[in-house]
C-alpha positions in Angstrom: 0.0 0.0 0.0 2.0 3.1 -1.2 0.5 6.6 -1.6 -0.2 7.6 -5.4 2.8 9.3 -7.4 1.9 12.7 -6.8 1.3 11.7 -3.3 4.9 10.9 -3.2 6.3 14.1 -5.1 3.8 16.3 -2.4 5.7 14.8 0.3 9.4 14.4 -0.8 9.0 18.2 -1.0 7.3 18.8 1.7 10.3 16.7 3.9 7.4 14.9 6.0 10.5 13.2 8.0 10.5 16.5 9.5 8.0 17.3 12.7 4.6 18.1 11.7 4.7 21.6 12.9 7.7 22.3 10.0 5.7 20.4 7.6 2.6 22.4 7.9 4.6 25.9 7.6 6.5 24.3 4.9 2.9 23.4 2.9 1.8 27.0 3.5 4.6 28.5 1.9 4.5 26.3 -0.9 0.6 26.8 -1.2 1.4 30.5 -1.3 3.8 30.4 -4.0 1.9 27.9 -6.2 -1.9 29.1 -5.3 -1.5 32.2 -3.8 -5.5 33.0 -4.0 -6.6 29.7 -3.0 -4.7 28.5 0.3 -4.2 30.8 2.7 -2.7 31.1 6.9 -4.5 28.8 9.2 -7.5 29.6 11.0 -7.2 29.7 14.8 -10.6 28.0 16.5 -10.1 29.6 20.1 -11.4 26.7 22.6 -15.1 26.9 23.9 -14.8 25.7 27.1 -18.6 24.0 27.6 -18.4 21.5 30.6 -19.6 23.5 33.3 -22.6 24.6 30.9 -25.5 23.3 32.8 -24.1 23.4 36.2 -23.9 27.0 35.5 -26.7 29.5 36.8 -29.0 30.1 34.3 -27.2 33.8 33.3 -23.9 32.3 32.8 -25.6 29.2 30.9 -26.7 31.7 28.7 -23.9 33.9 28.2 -21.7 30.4 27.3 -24.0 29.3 24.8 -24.9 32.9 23.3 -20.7 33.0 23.0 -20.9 29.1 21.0 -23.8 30.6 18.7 -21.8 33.9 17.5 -18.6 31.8 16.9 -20.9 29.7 14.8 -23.0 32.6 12.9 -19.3 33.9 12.1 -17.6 30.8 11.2 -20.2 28.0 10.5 -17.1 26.2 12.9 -16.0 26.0 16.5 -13.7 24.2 18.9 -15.7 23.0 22.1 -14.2 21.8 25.6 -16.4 19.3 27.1 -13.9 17.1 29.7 -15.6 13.7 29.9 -15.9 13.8 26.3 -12.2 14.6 25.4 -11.8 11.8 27.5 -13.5 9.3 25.8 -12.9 10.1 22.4 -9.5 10.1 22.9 -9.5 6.8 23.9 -12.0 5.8 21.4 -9.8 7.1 18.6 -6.1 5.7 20.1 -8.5 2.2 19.9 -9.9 2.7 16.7 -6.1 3.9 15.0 -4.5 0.6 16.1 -7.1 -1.4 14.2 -7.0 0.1 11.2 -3.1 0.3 11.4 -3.0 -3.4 11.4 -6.0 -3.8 8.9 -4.2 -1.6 6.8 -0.9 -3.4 6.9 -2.7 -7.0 6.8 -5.6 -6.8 3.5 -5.1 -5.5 0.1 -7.1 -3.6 -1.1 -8.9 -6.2 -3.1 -10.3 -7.4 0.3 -12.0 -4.6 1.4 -16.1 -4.1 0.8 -16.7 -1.0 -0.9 -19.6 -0.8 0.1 -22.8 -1.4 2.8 -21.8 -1.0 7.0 -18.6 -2.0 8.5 -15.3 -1.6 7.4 -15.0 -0.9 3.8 -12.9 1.1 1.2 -15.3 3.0 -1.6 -14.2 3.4 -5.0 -15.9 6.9 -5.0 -14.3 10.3 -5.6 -10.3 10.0 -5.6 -10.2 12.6 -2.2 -12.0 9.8 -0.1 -11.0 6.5 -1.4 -9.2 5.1 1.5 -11.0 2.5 4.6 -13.8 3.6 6.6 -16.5 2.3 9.1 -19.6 3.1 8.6 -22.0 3.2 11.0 -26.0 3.7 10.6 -27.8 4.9 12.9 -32.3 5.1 13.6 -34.8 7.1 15.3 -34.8 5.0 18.4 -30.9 4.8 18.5 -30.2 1.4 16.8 -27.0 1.1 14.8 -26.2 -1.0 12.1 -23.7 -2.8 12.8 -25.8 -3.5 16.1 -22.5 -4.2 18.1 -20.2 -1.9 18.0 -16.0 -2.0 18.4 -13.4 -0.4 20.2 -15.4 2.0 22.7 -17.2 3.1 20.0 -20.8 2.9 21.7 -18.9 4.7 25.1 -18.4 7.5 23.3 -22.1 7.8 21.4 -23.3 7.6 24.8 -20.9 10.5 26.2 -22.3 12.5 22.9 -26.0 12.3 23.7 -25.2 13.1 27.4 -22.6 15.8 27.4 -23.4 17.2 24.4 -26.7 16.9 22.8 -28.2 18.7 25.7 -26.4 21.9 24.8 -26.5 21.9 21.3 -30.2 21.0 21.4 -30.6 24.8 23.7 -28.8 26.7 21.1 -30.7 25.5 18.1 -33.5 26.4 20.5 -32.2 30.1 21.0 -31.5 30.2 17.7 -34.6 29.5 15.7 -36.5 31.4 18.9 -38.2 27.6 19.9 -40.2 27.6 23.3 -37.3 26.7 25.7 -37.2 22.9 26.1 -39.1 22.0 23.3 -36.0 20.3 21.1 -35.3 18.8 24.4 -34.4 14.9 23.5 -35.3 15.3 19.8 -31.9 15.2 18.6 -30.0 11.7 16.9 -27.4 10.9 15.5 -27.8 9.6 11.8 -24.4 9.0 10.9 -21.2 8.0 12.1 -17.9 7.6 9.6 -14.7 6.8 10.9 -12.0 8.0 8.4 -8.5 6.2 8.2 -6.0 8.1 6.2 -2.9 5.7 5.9 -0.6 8.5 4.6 -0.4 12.6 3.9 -2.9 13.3 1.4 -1.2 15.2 -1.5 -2.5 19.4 -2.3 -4.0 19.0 -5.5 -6.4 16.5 -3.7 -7.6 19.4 -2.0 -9.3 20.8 -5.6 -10.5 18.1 -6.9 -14.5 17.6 -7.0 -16.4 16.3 -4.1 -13.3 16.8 -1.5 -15.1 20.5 -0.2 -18.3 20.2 0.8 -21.1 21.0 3.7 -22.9 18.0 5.3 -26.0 16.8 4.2 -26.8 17.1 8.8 -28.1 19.7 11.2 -24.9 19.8 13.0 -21.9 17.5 12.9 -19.5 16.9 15.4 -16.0 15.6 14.0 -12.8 14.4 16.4 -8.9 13.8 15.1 -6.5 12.4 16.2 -4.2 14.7 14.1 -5.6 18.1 13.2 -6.4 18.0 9.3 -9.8 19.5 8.6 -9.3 22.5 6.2 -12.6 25.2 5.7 -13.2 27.4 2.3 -13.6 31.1 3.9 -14.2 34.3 3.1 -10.5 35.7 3.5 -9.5 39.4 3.8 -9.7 40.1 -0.1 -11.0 36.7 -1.3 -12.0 32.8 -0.4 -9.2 30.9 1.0 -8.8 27.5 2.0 -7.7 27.8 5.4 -6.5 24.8 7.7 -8.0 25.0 11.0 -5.8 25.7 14.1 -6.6 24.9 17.6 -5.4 27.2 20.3 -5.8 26.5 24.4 -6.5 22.5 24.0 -5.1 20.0 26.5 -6.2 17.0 24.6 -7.7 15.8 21.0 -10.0 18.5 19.3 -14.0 18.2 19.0 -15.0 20.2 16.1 -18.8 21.7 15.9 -19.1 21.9 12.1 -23.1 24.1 11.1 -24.5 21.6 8.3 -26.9 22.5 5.2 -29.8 21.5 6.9 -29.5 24.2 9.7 -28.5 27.0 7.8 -32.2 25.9 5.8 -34.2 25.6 9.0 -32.2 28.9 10.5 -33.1 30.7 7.2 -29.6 31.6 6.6 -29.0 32.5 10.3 -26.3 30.6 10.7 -24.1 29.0 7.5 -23.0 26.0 6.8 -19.1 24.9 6.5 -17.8 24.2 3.2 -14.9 21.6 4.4 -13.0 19.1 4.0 -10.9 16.6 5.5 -7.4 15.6 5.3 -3.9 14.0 6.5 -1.1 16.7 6.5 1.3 13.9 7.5 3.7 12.9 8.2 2.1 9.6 10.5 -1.4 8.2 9.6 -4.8 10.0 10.8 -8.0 8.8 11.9 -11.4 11.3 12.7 -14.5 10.4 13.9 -17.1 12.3 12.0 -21.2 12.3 14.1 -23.9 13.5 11.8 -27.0 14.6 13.6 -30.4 15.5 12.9 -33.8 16.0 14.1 -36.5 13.1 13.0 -39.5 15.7 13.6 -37.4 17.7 10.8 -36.2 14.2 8.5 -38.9 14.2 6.0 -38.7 18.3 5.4 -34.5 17.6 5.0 -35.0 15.2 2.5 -36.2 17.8 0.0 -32.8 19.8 0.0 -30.9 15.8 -0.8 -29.6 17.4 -4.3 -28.0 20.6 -2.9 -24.8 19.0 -1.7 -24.1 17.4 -5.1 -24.3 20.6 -6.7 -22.8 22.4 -4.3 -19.6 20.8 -4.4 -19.8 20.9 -8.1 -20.4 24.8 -8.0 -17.2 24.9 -5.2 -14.8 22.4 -7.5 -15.5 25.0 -10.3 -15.2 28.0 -8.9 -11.4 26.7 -7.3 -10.6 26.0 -10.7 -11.4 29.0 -11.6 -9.9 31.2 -9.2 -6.6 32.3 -9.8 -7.9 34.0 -12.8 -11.0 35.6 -10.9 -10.5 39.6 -9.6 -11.7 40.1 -5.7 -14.8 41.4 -6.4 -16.0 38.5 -8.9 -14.8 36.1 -6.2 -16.5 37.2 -3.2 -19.9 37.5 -5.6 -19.5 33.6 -6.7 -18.6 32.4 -3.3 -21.4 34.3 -1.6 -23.9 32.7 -4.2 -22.4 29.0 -3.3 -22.9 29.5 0.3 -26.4 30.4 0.3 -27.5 27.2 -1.8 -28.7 25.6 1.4 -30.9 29.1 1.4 -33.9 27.7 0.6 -37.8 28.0 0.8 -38.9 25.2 1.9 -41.1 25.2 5.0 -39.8 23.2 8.0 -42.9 21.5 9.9 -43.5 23.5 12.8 -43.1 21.9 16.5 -45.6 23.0 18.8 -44.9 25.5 21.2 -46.5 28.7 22.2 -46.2 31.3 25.0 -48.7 30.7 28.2 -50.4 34.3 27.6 -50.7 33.4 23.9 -51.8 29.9 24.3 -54.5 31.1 26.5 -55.9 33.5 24.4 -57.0 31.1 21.4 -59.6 28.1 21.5 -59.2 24.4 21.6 -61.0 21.6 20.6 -60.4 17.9 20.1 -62.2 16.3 16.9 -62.0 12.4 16.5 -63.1 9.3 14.5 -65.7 8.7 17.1 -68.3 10.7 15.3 -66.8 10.8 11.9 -64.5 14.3 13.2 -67.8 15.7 12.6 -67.8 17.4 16.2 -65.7 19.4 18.3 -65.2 18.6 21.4 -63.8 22.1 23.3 -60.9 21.9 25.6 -61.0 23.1 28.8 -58.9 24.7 31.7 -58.2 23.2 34.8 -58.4 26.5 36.5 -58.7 30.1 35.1 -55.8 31.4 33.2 -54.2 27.8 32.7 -52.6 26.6 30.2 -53.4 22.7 31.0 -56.6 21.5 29.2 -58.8 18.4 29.5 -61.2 16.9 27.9 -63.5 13.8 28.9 -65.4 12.1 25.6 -67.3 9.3 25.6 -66.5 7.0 22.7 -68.2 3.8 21.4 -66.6 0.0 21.8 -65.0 -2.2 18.9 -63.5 1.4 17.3 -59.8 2.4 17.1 -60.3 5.6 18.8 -57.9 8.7 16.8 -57.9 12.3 17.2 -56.5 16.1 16.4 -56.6 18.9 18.1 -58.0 22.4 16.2 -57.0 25.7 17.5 -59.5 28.1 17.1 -61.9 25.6 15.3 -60.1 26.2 11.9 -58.6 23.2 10.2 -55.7 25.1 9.0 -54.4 24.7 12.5 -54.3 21.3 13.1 -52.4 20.2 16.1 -50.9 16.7 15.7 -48.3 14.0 16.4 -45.2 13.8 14.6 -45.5 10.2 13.3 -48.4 8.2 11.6 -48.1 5.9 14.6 -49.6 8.4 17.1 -45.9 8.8 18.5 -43.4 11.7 18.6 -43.2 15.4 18.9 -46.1 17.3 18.9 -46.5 19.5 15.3 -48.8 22.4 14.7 -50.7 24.5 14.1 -50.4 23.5 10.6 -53.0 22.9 7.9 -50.6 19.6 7.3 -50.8 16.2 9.5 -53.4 14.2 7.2 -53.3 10.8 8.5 -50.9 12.1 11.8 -53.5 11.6 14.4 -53.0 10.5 18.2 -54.3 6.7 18.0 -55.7 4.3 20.7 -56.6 0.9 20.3 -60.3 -0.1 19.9 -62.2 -0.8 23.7 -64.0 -3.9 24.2 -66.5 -1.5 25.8 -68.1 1.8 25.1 -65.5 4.3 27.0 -64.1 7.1 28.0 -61.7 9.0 26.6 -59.8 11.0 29.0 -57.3 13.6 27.3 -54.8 16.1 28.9 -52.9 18.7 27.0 -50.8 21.7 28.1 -51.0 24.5 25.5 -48.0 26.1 26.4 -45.4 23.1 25.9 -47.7 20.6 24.0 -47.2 18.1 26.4 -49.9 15.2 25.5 -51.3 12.6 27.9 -54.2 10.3 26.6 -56.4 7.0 28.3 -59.1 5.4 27.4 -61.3 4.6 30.8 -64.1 1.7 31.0 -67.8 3.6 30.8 -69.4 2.3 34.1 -73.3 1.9 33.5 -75.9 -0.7 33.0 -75.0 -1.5 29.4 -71.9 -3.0 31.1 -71.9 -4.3 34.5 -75.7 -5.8 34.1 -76.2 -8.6 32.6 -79.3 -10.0 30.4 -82.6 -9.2 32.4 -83.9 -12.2 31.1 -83.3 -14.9 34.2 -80.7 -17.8 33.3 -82.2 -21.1 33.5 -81.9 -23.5 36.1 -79.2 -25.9 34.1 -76.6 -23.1 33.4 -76.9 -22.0 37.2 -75.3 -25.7 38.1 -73.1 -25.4 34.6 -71.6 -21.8 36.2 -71.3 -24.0 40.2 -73.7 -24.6 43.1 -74.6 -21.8 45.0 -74.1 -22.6 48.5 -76.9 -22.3 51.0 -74.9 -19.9 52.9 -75.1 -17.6 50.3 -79.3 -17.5 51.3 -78.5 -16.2 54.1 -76.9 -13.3 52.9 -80.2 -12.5 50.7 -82.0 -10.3 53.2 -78.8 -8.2 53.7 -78.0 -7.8 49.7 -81.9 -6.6 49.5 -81.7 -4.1 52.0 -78.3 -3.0 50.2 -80.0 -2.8 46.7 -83.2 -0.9 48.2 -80.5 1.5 49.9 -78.9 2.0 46.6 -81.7 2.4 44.7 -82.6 5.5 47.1 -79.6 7.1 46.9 -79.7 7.1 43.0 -83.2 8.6 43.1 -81.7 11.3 45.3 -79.2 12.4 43.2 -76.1 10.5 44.8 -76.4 7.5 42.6 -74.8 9.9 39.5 -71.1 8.7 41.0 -69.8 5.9 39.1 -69.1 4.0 41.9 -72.2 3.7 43.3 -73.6 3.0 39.7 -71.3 -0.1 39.3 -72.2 -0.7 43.1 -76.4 -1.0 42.3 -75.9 -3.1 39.3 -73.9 -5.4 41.2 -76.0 -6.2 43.7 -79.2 -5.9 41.5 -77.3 -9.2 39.7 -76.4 -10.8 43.0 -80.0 -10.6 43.7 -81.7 -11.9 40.7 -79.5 -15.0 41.2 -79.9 -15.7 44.8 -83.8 -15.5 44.1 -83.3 -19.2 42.2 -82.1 -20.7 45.8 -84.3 -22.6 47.9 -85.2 -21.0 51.0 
């Protein structure tokens, strides 16, 4: 396994037997020399120390994570500091560089899948043909493959917990969400683990495919050896700049904005045009976590063709520009940055400020009566944002329902999956088909429904209807034979008959009074009504 010719000639001149701080300098005046518009100085990321965030009083939470967003707005890139995390990706990725190490030195090529999950080596664009792992990961967080190496899952675990928590609040800031309601909503998708077996040559850099943004809200990347490069807006022109990280005490974790939040952000913040590489002189592995948003999935999907052109717009354009003037370069650069700028409309999650939410009008509509009716929400107390709602519905019949704000159907409150499951959406005129969804009673029921306006919070039952219709059985007397078919009725049980009439007349009275409306003492008359009808076949 040898690196490709003009690998060879990039390092012979570089002198990669030299330490990698002298091979950098010596890359950047080369890169000067040769492409004096393209490459330019390193970027610094100053270090965004994060792992006090949310131990932190709510002020200085704020002021931490109001100090990650700007980096990001200005650089689509930052450097965070979160201890535990450092930790165990540095271990993770000491692991995961001894294995492919010895893979590397052990298989030809030849051996390697170039495709699917696992370890593999794809035959795609020259800038990323060397081995990866690929790992898939769903909604509920499942990967494929479902056992995973080398501390891998350790450190996906330290992700969700040390991370997602804080990345999920600035999104929230961000887009001006109801605080806490992208709380838990964010997964992984994707995670790639790159092995670059030796210094990846400059003209790599230029070819098509090796800059590009990720097809992923946010994605959090983590090197052994510091390689990722990011296409900026320099002092006079775009640059490719290599990014440099200053007060670290351990391996890097890079925040990197993806296409799909600088569409839901409306341009707010913008996503990194990048890429990824080995500036030698020893081998390099990263550890590159796509994440996303499965409320938000199906609305990303539509923007799957703007990375393809995107990189073919940025392969161009670095083609073209040593022969471009200042002013003609900012122009195209600026147009290929806002590709991801897009209209399509993200579904909304539900969330809505207590003195809004309690100025509109609620009601719940259903399959109960052919979501012919609505059925009005109500406050616990005045001025409360928490609604209920209590609905009889027949038995035998899946029970489904929306919820309409202000009666108009063009604000549809619903769930976030066909299943009845999720985050709660609305008010959209969408959500055909998206209905909360309980399975059909055996008996005509209740349906008990509880539903916070303010957060969306949703809590559903379905309750037996006590009545007649249920607890008493056919007036009709059963005959003798299936009395001795059910068990003898002991003569003790005659005994018991005066008691169980004077229970039943006592009953009755209190339901002709008013007190027999409780369901309890419903259920309580029918019972002993029954009792009585049977012990009236006993000989006395």
């Amino acid at each position: 396994m040898v690196a490709c010719a003009a690998g060879r000639a990039w390092s012979l001149f570089c002198g990669l037997h030299s330490s990698p701080h002298a091979h950098l300098q010596r890359c950047s005046r080369f890169a000067t020399v040769r492409h004096a518009r393209i490459f330019g100085p390193d970027q610094d990321l100053p270090a965004m120390h994060m792992s006090e965030c949310f131990q932190a009083d709510e002020k200085s939470r704020g002021q931490m994570i109001g100090a990650l967003d700007k980096e990001l707005q200005a650089t689509g890139v930052a450097s965070l500091v979160l201890n535990r995390l450092g930790q165990v990706a540095a271990a993770t990725l000491e692991a995961w560089h001894a294995q492919f190490a010895a893979r590397f030195r052990q298989q030809e090529r030849s051996a390697w899948p170039g495709g699917g999950v696992g370890w593999l080596w794809p035959q795609a664009s020259e800038m990323y043909s060397h081995p990866h792992y690929l790992i898939t990961v769903g909604e509920d967080d499942r990967t494929s493959p479902s056992e995973l190496p080398f501390n891998m899952q350790s450190l996906l675990d330290c992700i969700r917990e040390d991370a997602f928590p804080i990345l999920e609040r600035l999104i929230e800031q961000g887009i001006e969400a109801a605080p806490g309601s992208l709380q838990g909503k964010m997964r992984m998708t994707k995670v790639i683990v790159h092995y670059y077996p030796t210094a990846t040559a400059q003209e790599l850099l230029l070819t098509h495919a090796a800059f590009h943004s990720d097809d992923s809200f946010l994605t959090l990347n983590f090197e052994n050896v510091p390689g990722m490069h990011g296409l900026h807006q320099g002092d006079h022109a775009p640059c490719i700049r290599r990014f440099h990280h200053s007060g670290l005490s351990t391996y890097p974790v890079n925040l990197f904005v993806g296409g799909y939040l600088q569409a839901l952000s409306r341009g707010r913040w913008t996503s990194l045009i990048h890429s990824g590489s080995n500036p030698g002189p020893a081998d390099r592995v990263s550890i590159t976590c796509f994440l996303g948003f499965p409320v938000w999935n199906s609305d990303a999907s539509r923007l799957g063709g703007v990375r393809g052109s995107q990189e073919g717009a940025v392969h161009e354009f670095l083609q073209e520009a040593e022969e471009l003037d200042d002013e003609t370069a900012r122009g195209r650069f600026n147009e290929i940055r806002r590709m991801y700028d897009t209209d399509i409309q993200f579904t909304q999650m539900y969330s809505c400020a207590p003195e809004i939410a309690v100025s509109h009008r609620y009601a719940v509509v259903g399959s109960w009566d052919d979501w012919s009716t609505l059925h009005e929400l109500r406050a616990d107390q005045h001025g409360s944002t928490n609604l209920q709602l209590s609905v009889g519905v027949p038995a035998g019949q899946n029970v489904e329902f929306q919820i309409l704000r202000d009666g108009d159907w063009n604000q549809r409150i619903f769930p976030q999956s066909s299943r009845g499951t999720g985050a709660v959406l609305g008010p959209s005129p969408d959500g055909h088909g998206r209905n909360w969804k309980l399975d059909a009673p055996q008996h005509r029921s209740t349906l008990n429904i509880k539903w916070d306006a303010s957060s969306g919070s949703m809590q559903h039952s379905l309750d037996d209807m006590p009545g007649p219709v249920d607890f008493i059985p056919s007036a009709k007397p059963a005959p003798a034979q299936q009395l001795h078919r059910l068990g003898h009725v002991p003569r003790r049980a005659c005994r018991e008959h005066s008691d169980l009439r004077s229970k039943t007349i006592g009953a009755r009275r209190a339901f002709q009074t008013g007190l027999g409306r409780s369901s309890m003492l419903l259920a309580a008359l029918a019972t002993a009504c029954w009792k009585t009808r049977r012990l009236k076949h006993c000989r006395l």
